[in-house]
C-alpha positions as CSV (number, residue, x, y, z in Angstrom):
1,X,78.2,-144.1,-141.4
2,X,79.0,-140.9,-143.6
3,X,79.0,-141.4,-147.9
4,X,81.6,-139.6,-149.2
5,X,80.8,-137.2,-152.2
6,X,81.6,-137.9,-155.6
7,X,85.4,-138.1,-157.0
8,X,86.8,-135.9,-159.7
9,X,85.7,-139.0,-161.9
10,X,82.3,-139.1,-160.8
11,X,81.4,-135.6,-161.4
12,X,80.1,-134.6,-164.6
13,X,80.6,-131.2,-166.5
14,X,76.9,-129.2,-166.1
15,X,75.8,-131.3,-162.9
16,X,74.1,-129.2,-160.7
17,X,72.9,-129.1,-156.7
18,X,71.4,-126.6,-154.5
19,X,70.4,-126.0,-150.8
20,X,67.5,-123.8,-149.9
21,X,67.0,-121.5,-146.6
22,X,65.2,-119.0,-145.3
23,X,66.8,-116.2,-143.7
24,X,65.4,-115.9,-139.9
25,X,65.9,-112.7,-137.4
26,X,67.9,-115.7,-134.9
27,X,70.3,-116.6,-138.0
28,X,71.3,-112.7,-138.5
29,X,71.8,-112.4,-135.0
30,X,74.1,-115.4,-134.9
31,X,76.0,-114.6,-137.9
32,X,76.5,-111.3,-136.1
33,X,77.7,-112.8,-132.8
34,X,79.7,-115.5,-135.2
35,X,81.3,-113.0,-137.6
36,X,81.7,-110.0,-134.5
37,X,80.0,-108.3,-137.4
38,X,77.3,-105.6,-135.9
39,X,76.9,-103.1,-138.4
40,X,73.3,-101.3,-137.3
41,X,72.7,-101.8,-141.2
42,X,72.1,-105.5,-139.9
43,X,71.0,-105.3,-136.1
44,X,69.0,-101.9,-135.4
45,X,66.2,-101.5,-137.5
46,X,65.8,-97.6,-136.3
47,X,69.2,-97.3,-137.9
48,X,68.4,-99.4,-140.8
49,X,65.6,-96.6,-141.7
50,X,67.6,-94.6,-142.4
51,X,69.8,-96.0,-145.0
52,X,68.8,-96.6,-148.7
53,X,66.9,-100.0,-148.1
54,X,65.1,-98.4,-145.3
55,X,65.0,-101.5,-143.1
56,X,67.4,-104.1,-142.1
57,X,69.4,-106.5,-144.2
58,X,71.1,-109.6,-143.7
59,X,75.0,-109.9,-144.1
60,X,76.1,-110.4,-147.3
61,X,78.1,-113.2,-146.0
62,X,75.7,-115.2,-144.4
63,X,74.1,-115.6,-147.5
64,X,77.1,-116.2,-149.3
65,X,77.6,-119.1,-146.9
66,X,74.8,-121.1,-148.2
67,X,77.2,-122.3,-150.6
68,X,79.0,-124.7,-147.6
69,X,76.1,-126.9,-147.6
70,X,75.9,-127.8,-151.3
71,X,80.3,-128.0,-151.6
72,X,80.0,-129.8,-148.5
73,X,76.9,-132.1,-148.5
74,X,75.2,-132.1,-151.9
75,X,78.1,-131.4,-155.0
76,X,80.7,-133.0,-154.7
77,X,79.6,-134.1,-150.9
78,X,81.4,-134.8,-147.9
79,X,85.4,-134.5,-148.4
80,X,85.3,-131.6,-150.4
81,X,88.3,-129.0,-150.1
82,X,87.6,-125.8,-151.4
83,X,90.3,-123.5,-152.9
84,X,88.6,-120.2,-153.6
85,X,85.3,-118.4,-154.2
86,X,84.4,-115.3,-155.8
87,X,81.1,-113.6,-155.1
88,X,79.1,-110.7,-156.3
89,X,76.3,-109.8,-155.1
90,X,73.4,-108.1,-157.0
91,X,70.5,-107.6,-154.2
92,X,70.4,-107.2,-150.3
93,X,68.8,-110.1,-148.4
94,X,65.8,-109.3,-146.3
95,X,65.1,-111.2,-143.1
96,X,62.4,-113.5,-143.9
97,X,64.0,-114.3,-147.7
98,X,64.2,-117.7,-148.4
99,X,67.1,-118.2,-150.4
100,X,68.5,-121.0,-152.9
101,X,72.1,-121.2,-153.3
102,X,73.1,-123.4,-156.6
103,X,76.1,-124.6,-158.5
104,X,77.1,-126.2,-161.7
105,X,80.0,-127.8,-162.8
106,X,81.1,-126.0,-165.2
107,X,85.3,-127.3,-166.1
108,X,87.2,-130.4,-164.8
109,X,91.0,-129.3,-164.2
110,X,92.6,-132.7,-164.6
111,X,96.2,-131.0,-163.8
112,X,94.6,-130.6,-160.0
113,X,91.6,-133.1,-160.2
114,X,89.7,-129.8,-159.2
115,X,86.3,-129.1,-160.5
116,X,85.6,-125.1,-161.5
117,X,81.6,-124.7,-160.9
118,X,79.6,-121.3,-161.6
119,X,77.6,-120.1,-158.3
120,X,73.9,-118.7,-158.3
121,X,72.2,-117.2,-154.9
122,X,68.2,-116.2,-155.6
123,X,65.5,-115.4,-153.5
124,X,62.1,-116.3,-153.4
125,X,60.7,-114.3,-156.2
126,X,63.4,-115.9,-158.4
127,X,65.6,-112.6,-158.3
128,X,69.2,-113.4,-158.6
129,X,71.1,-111.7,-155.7
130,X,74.3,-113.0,-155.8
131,X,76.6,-114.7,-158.3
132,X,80.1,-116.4,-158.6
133,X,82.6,-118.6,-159.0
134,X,84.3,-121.7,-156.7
135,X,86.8,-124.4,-157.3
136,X,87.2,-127.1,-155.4
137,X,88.6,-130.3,-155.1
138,X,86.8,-133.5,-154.6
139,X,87.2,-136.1,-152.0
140,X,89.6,-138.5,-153.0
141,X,91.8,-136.3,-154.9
142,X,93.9,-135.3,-152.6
């Protein structure tokens, strides 16, 4: 029923996949409820006016977790294990931003038969808000 991603093998050094989504007033809310995060910077826009972006933002974390759908669905796929990421990010998300999250391989580490890939977060006007790093291990590996 489910196709498992691609093995250490499989994967090729510059391969790349992305997932695209736009950031909606319900999935700030959620994340808030989800991550007990409720910083007025996110939830009160009265607040938010008063603050350097001078309206709300989303969490910098429910951005960040548009990478779970690539790891997990798209590059490598289903039976992926990640190890660690590293994000920084460059430009607050605005509710309404539609935002592409994309990876590519960038080292095989034989040693682990983990894959090192570079991380990109941009938003609809092509602006890069976020960037990284992730290494993972494919399915099969383990």
């Amino acid at each position: 029923m489910y196709q498992k991603g691609k093995t250490f093998d499989e994967i090729q050094i510059g391969e790349k996949a992305s997932f695209t989504k736009t950031i909606t007033e319900t999935d700030i809310y959620l994340f808030a409820g989800i991550s007990g995060d409720f910083n007025p910077l996110h939830v009160d826009e009265e607040y938010a006016k008063t603050t350097a972006f001078g309206t709300r933002i989303a969490h910098g974390g429910l951005a960040a977790s548009l990478l779970a759908p690539v790891l997990g669905m798209k590059l490598p796929g289903l039976g992926t294990i990640a190890l660690e990421t590293l994000t920084k990010f460059r430009k607050p998300v605005f509710p309404g931003d539609t935002i592409t999250c994309t990876v590519e391989v960038k080292e095989k580490i034989p040693r682990l038969k983990a894959v090192s890939m570079n991380i990109e977060w941009t938003n609809q006007k092509n602006e890069t808000i976020g960037k990284g790093e992730c290494k993972v291990i494919p399915p099969g590996a383990v």
